[in-house]
Structures are given as structure tokens and as C-alpha cells.
C-alpha positions in Angstrom: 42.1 41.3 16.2 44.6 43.7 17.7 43.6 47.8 18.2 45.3 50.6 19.4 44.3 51.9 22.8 45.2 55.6 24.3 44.8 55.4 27.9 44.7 59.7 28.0 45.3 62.1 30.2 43.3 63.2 33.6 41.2 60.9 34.5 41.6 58.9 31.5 43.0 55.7 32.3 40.6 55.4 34.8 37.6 55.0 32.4 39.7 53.4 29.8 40.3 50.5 32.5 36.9 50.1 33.8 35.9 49.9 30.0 38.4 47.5 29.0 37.2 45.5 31.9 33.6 45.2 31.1 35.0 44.1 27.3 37.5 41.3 29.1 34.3 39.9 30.9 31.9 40.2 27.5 34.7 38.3 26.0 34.9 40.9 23.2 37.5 38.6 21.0 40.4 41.7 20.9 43.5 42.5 21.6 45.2 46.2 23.1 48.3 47.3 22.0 48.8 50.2 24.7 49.8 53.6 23.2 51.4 56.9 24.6 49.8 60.2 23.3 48.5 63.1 24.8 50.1 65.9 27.3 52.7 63.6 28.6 54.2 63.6 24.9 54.2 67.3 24.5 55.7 67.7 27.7 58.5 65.8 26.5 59.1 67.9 23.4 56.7 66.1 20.6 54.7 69.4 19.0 52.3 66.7 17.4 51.2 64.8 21.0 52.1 61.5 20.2 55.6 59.7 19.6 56.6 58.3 15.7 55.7 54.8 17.5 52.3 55.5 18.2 51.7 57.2 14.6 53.3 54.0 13.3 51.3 51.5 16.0 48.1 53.3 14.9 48.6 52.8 10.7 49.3 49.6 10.9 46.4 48.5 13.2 43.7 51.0 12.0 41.4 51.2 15.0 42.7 53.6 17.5 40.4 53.7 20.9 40.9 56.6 22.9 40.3 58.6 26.5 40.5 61.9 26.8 43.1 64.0 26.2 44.4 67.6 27.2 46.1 70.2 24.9 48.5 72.3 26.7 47.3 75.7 26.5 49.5 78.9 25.9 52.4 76.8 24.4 51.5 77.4 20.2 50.4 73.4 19.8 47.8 72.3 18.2 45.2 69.8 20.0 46.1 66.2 19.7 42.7 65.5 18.9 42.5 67.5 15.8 45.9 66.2 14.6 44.8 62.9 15.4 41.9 63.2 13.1 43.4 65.3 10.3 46.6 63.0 9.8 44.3 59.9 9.4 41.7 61.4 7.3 38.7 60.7 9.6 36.5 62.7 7.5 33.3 62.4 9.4 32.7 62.1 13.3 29.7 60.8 14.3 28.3 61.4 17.6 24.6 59.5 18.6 22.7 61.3 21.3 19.6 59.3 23.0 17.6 59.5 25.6 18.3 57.0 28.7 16.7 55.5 31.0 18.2 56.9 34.8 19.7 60.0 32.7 17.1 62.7 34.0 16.3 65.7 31.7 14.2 68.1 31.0 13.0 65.8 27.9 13.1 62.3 29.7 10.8 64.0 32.6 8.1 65.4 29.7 8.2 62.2 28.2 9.9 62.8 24.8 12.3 60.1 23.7 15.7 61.5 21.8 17.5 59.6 19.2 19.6 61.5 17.2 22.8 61.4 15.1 24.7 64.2 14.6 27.1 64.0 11.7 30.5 66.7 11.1 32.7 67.1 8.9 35.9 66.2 10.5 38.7 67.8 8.4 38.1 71.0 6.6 36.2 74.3 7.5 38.0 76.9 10.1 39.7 74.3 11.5 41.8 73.7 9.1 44.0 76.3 11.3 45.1 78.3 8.5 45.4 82.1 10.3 47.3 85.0 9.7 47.3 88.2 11.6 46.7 91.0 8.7 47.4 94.2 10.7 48.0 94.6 14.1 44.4 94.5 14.8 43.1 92.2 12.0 43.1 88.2 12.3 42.3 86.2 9.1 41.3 82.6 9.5 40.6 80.5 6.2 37.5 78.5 6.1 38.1 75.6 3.5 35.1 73.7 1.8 36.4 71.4 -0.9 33.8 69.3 -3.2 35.3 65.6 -2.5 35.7 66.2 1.1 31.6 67.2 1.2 30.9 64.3 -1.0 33.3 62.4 1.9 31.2 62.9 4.5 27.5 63.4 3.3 28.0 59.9 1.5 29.2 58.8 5.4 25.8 59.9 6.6 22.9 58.5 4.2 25.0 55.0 4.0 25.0 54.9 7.9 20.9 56.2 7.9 20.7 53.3 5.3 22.3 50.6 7.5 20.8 51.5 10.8 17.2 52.2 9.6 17.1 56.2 9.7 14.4 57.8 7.6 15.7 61.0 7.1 19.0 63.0 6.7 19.5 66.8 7.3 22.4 69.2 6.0 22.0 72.3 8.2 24.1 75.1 7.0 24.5 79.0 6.4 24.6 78.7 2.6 22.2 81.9 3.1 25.0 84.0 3.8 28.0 81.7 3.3 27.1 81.0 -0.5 30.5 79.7 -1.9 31.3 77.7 0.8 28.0 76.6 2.8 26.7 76.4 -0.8 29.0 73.9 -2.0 27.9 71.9 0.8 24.3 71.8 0.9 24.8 71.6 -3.3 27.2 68.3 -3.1 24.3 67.2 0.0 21.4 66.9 -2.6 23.9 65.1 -5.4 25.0 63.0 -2.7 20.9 62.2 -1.9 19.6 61.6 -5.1 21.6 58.1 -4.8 19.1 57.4 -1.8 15.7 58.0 -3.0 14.6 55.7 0.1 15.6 58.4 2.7 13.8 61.6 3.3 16.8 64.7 2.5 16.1 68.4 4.0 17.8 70.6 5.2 18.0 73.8 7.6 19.6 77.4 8.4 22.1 75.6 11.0 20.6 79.2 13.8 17.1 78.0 13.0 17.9 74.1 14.0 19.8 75.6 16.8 16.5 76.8 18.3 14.5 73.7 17.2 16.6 71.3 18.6 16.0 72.7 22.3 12.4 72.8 21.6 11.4 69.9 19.4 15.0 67.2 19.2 12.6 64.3 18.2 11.8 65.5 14.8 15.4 65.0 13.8 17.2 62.1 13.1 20.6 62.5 11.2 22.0 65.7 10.6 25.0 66.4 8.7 27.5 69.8 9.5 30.6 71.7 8.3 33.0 71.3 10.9 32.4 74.1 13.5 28.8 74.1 13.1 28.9 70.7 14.4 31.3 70.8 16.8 28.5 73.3 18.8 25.6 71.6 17.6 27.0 68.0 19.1 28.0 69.9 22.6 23.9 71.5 22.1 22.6 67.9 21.5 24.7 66.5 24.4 23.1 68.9 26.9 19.6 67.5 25.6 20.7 64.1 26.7 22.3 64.3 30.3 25.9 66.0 28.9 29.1 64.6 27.3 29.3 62.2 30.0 26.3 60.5 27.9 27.5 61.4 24.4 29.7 58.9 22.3 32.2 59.6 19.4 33.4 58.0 16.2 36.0 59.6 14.1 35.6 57.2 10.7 37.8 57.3 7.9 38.4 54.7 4.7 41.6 53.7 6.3 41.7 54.7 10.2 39.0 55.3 12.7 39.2 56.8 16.0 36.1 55.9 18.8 36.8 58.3 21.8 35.5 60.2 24.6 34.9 63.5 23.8 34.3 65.3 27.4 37.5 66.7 29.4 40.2 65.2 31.5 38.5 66.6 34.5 42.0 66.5 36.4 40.3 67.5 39.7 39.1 63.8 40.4 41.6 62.7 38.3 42.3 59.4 40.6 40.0 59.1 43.2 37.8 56.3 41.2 35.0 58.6 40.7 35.1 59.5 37.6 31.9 58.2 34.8 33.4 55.7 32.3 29.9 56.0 30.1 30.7 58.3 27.4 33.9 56.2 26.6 31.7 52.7 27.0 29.2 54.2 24.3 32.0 55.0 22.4 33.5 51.6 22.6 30.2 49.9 21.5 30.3 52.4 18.6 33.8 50.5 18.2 32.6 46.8 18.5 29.9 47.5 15.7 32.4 48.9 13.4 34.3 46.2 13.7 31.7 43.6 12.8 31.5 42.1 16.5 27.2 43.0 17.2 26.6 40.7 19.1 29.2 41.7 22.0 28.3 45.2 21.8 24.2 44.7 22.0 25.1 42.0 25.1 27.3 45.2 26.8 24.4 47.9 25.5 21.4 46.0 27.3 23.7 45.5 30.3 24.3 49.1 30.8 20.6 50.2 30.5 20.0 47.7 32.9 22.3 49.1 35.2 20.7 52.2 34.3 17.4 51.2 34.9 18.1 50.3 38.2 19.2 53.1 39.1 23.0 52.9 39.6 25.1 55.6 39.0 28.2 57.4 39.4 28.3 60.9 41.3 27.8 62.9 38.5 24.3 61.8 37.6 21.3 59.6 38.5 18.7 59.7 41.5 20.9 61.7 44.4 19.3 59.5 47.3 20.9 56.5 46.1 24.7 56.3 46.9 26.9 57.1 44.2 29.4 54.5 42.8 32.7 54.7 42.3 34.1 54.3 38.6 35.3 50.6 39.8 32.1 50.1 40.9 29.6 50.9 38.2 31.8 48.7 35.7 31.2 45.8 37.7 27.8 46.6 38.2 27.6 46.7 34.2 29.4 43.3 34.1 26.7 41.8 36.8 24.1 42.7 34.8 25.8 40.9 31.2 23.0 38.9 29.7 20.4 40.2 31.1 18.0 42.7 29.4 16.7 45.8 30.5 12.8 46.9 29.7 14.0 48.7 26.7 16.7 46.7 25.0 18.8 47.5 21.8 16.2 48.3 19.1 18.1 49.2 16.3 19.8 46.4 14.2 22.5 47.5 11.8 23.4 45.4 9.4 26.8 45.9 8.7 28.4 42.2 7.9 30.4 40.2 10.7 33.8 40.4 9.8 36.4 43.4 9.6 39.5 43.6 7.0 41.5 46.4 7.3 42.1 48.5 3.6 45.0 47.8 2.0 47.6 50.6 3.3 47.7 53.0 0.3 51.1 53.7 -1.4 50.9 57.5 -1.2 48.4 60.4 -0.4 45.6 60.5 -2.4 44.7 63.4 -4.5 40.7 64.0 -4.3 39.4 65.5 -7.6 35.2 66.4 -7.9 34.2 65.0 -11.1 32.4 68.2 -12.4 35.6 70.2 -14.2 34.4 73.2 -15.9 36.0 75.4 -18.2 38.1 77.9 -15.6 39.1 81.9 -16.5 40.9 84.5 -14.4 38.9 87.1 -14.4 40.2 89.8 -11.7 41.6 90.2 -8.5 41.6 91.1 -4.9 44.3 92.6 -3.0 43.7 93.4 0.6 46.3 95.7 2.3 46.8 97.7 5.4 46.1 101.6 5.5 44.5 103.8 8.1 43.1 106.0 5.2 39.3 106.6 4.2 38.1 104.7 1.3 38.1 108.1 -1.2 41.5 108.4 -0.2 42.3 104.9 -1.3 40.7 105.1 -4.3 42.8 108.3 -5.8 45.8 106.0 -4.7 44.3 103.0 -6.9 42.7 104.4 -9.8 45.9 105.0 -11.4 46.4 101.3 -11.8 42.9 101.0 -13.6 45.2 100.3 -16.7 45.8 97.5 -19.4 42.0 96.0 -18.7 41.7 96.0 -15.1 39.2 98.4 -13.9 39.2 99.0 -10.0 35.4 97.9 -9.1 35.1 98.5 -5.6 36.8 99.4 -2.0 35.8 97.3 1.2 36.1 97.1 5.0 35.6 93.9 6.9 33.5 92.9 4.0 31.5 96.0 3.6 31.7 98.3 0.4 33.0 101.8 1.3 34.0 102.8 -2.7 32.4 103.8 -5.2 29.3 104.0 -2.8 28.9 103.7 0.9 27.9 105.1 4.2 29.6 107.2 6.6 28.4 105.3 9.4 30.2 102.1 8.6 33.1 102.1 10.7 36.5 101.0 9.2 39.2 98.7 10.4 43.0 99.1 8.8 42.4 96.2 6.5 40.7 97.1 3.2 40.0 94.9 -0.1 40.1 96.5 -3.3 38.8 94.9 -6.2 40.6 94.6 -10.0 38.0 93.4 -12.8 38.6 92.4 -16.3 37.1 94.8 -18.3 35.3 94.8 -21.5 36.4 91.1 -21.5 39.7 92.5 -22.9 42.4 89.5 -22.3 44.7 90.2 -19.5 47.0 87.3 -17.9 47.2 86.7 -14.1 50.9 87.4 -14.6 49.9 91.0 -16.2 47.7 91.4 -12.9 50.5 90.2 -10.6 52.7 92.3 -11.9 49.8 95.8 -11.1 49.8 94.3 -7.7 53.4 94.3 -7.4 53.2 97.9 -8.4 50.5 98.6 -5.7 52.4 97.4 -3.2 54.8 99.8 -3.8 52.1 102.9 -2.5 50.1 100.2 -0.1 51.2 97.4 2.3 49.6 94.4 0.5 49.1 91.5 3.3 47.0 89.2 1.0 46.0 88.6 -2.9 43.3 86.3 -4.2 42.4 85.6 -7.3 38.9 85.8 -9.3 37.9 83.1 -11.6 34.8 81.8 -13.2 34.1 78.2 -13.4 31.8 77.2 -16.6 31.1 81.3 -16.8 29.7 81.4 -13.3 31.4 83.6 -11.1 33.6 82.1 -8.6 33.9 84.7 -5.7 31.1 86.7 -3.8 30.2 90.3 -3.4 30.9 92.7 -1.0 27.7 93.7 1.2 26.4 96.2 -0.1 27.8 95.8 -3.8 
């Protein structure tokens, strides 16, 4: 089998090499078809990091392993590995975070083992990248939650629990104050559970796991994120474990998959062979099990811990009054110790089948739909728009367009109601929100309400306009604080 390999930037082809050469003498039964991406290709003018070739060399061989890679900064790009994951619909990254044995932490010194799995959402969320700037003063950022994507990823996580032996899967979240969006997720977690009545399903305020996590990791197992929640809780959970020199990462998707180091290019020992090629090894053993080939990964697994457990290490870690090896080095030290087995070997047996087949390459992009379609009415809307005025002042601007069945509800500021009722010690920004509602039920068409906002945007600088619908006669938008 033939897979895509992305040397990266930094010190990337360092660690990509001494990986590659552990695999060559584990006689891991692939091939490497050698891929450009990264800085070098936005250097030379490709706004997406990689060249067409690479996008094309990575669809038709659907494993893509990868070092790390650097974004340049300041030049309006966006990071390779965000587009990387996007385009290929990797819809849930997996990162496993253990305890190991010549890793010293605060946990492995008090004697508490760590074996966790943290599980994110990989495409939607804030980083979808959809921003605006409002005002002059006022960035908006569009957090996207769709039902099929949640669905995606939560059905990722209890399937994985299910093959590897995991008792229990968590959704941590902020559906306490997020509602529509963190709701829809923790909601589509429990529909998603009741299909595994074997495994134990929870779940958490993502600030309260925060804190339990440094205190007590070992009472988690899986636990499943939106996208930026678990971007921080994976760097949180690597810190419990020795860093992300120690944390692997697996970017699955139904077609592609991406298995990659997640720390940085550290391009201050970039070349001087000193760099630690574990994170990346994890991640390649992530890789091999994917792929069907368990046996090759456990044989490279027990080899590292017992390199590990002897106490070998690179500068970066391990027992300081041992002599640090160079990158070089500690791969062959791995490749001494293939075959033999440490005190504490691979425990957990997944049983994914031997044997990989790529999916059939799809003929177009698939549209997603959830299955639950309700009956959908417009029912208002929102107009947010620019103004250095007071609310009162806006309101005797807007209340003349409280006409043909829209009613003008309420005025607010960075989410805060300042009309009909309000403080005068909530302090304003020059981006308000003023809310049109439907009233007495009498039937007004969205065109009938685009056509009032129109007119308001002849008095006030509209910036933005969403729409208010019910789904099934629930209400399809949230309040204002303090509505």
C-alpha cells in the first residue's frame, strides 16, 4: 500500500525520517509517495500551502502522514493544517493522551496512570473562519454547529470506545449558555448514544472538566468537543502527559485521513538532530492501526516503551543525568529494542479487521441533510447596524417601521438588551441589534420584511440581517440577556 507523506517544515523532516526509519526496520509493508506542502508552497505563491499535485497525490491515495507545519503569519493565509482538514472532510481528530513510563509528571510521580482520548470536531465551530469586521471597532466571527456534522463526529467517538474497549464517552460543552449551538451538540450526543447502550454517555460544562481534568484525568476516558473547545482541552491534556512532544494526532474522515504531529516546527534546532520524533511515532502507530497493519504497530509500541523504560531520551525530556540523544539516535535505539517487550506492553487490543480498502472516490460533494425536518416559519427578524446613538434614541428612529405586522421587540448591545428595558450601567459598543417580530401571528413574507429593512437602512447603516424561524413551532433563535 502506497501513502502520502509530508516531510514539513522546521524540524520536520528530521522526525519524519527517523520515523520512517524505525517503519523500514519493523518492515511495515508500505510505500511513501513524498509530498510538498507547507511554508515552502506559500512562499512560492500557493494561498492554500500545498501545490494541485499534492491535493491530487493525497485523493487518490487517502492516507496523508504528516510533520509539522508552519503558517506564515501576517500574510492573510489561512493555516495549512486547517485547510488540510477542511478540504478532505476529516471530521473528527482524535488525540490519545497516556501516561509513560520515563515521561515524568506531576501525575506519573503520584502514581496516577492517564489514558485518555480526547475527541474534536474537526470542521465546523469558529473555525470555520467566517469573520467580518462590523464597525470599526466590532469583529463578528460565526460559529457554525450543523446536525450531520455532530452526528459525524459523536458517531466517530462511541464506535472507536466500542472497538478499543472504552467504557464511557463524554460530550463536554457550554450548551448552558450556548443553547442553539452547544445544544444541538450535546442533543445529537445522547441520539447518537442511545445506539450504544453498552457504553456509559455523560457529559460536562466544558469550564468545569477544565478544572477536573488537572485534578482528577483518570476518571475520564473519551471525551468528545466542538472544535475550539477541543483544540484547548487537547493542548490541557497534553501538558498532563509530558507535552505535545508526547501527544499523537488523527484527523479521520470517510474518505481521507490525516495522522500528524501536532507540536511546532521549533525552527531554532531545526537541523542539529536534536529534535524528539515521538509525538509523530505515536501518530504513525495511530496510522498503522487504521490501516489494518496491528501487529507492526504493537511490535513498534512495546519497542518504544522499552526504550522509554530504560531511560533513553532526547534533550527535551527524561532523567537529566543521563546523556541526551540525538533524534538519529533514539530511532535507532527504538529499532534495537524491536521485539522485545517492555514491563508494561500494549494493553489495549482493537479490533478493527486486517485489511484496508480505500472508499470509492465519490462523484461529487455530498450534501448532509439531519433526518428530523420539521415544519419551518419565518417569524421575524434581526438587523444589526452601526450607530453611536443611545438605545431610546434608536428606538424613536425604528418604531416607525413597526408597521404591516412587525412589531419592534427589543434593542441590544453586544448581546445585552438596552430597549424597552435596561440599565444605564451597561456600556454600549457602535453595533446594536434590533429585533422585528410577527405580531398577532398576522402573515407577513420575508420579502415584506426585507423590503422594512431596506427601508431602515436608509436612516441606519445596516452591517448584518438574520432571519427568525421556528422549526416544528419551537423558536429557532435565542434571547437577548436580559429579555
Amino acid at each position: 500500500m502506497k501513502i502520502a507523506v509530508a516531510k514539513g517544515d522546521g524540524i520536520g523532516p528530521e522526525i519524519m525520517d527517523a520515523v520512517l526509519s524505525i517503519f523500514n526496520a519493523a518492515n511495515v509493508p508500505l510505500e511513501y509517495e513524498t509530498i510538498e506542502m507547507g511554508k515552502s508552497f506559500y512562499d512560492k505563491g500557493f494561498s492554500t500551502g500545498m501545490s494541485p499535485l499534492a491535493k491530487e497525490t493525497v485523493e487518490e491515495l487517502g492516507i496523508l502522514f504528516k510533520g509539522p507545519m508552519e503558517t506564515p503569519k501576517g500574510k492573510g493565509v489561512k493555516s495549512i493544517n486547517v485547510t488540510a482538514r477542511k478540504t478532505w472532510s476529516t471530521y473528527a481528530n482524535r488525540r490519545h493522551f497516556r501516561s509513560l513510563k520515563g515521561v515524568d509528571t506531576v501525575f506519573s510521580k503520584a502514581g496516577i496512570p492517564i489514558d485518555l482520548t480526547i475527541v474534536r470536531e474537526n470542521i465546523e465551530g469558529t473555525y470555520g473562519g467566517i469573520e467580518h469586521m462590523l464597525t470599526q471597532d466590532v469583529a463578528l466571527c460565526r460559529r457554525l454547529i450543523s446536525r450531520p456534522g455532530s452526528i459525524q463526529v459523536h458517531k466517530f467517538a462511541f464506535e472507536m470506545a466500542k472497538k478499543e474497549g472504552f467504557k464511557k464517552v463524554t460530550c463536554a460543552h457550554k450548551a448552558n449558555i450556548m443553547k442553539l449551538t452547544d445544544g444541538l451538540f450535546l442533543e445529537t450526543f445522547y441520539e447518537v448514544a442511545k445506539d450504544y447502550p453498552e457504553i456509559i454517555a455523560d457529559d460536562i460544562i466544558v469550564d468545569d472538566l477544565a478544572m477536573k481534568l488537572v485534578s482528577r484525568p483518570q476518571n475520564y476516558e473519551v471525551v468528545v468537543l466542538t472544535n475550539l473547545q477541543g483544540d484547548i482541552m487537547s493542548d490541557l491534556c497534553a501538558g498532563l502527559v509530558g507535552g505535545l512532544g508526547f501527544a499523537p494526532s488523527a484527523n479521520i474522515g470517510d474518505q481521507i485521513s490525516i495522522f500528524e504531529a501536532v507540536h511546532g516546527t521549533a525552527p531554532d534546532i531545526m537541523g542539529k538532530n536534536i529534535a524528539n520524533p515521538t509525538s509523530l511515532l505515536l501518530s504513525g502507530l495511530m496510522m498503522l492501526r487504521h490501516i489494518g497493519l496491528m501487529n507492526q504497530a504493537d511490535t513498534i509500541e512495546n519497542a518504544l516503551l522499552r526504550t522509554l523504560e530504560l531511560g533513553n531520551h532526547t534533550g527535551d525530556f527524561g532523567d537529566k543525568s543521563k546523556p541526551s540523544l540525538s533524534t538519529t539516535e533514539f530511532a535507532n535505539s527504538i529499532i534495537a529494542n524491536l521485539g522485545k517487550a517492555p514491563a508494561e506492553g500494549v494493553t489495549r487490543k482493537s479490533n478493527v479487521p486486517s485489511g484496508f480498502h480505500l472508499p470509492e472516490k465519490p462523484a461529487q460533494q455530498r450534501m448532509m441533510l439531519g433526518s428530523n425536518r420539521q415544519e419551518e416559519q419565518v417569524v421575524g427578524i434581526d438587523l444589526f447596524f452601526q450607530s453611536s446613538e443611545n438605545g431610546n434614541e434608536l428606538a424613536n428612529k425604528l418604531l416607525p417601521f413597526s408597521t404591516n405586522g412587525l412589531k419592534l421587540i427589543m434593542i441590544s448591545n453586544r448581546g445585552t438588551q438596552v430597549w424597552p428595558t435596561g440599565s444605564i450601567y451597561t456600556e454600549c459598543v457602535d453595533q446594536y441589534r434590533a429585533r422585528f417580530e410577527m405580531e398577532n401571528n398576522q402573515v407577513t413574507s420575508l420579502q415584506e420584511m426585507l423590503q422594512m429593512a431596506s427601508q431602515v437602512g436608509a436612516v441606519l447603516s445596516i452591517s448584518s440581517i438574520e432571519i427568525l424561524r421556528t422549526f416544528g413551532g419551537k423558536a429557532a433563535y435565542s434571547l437577548a440577556q436580559g429579555q
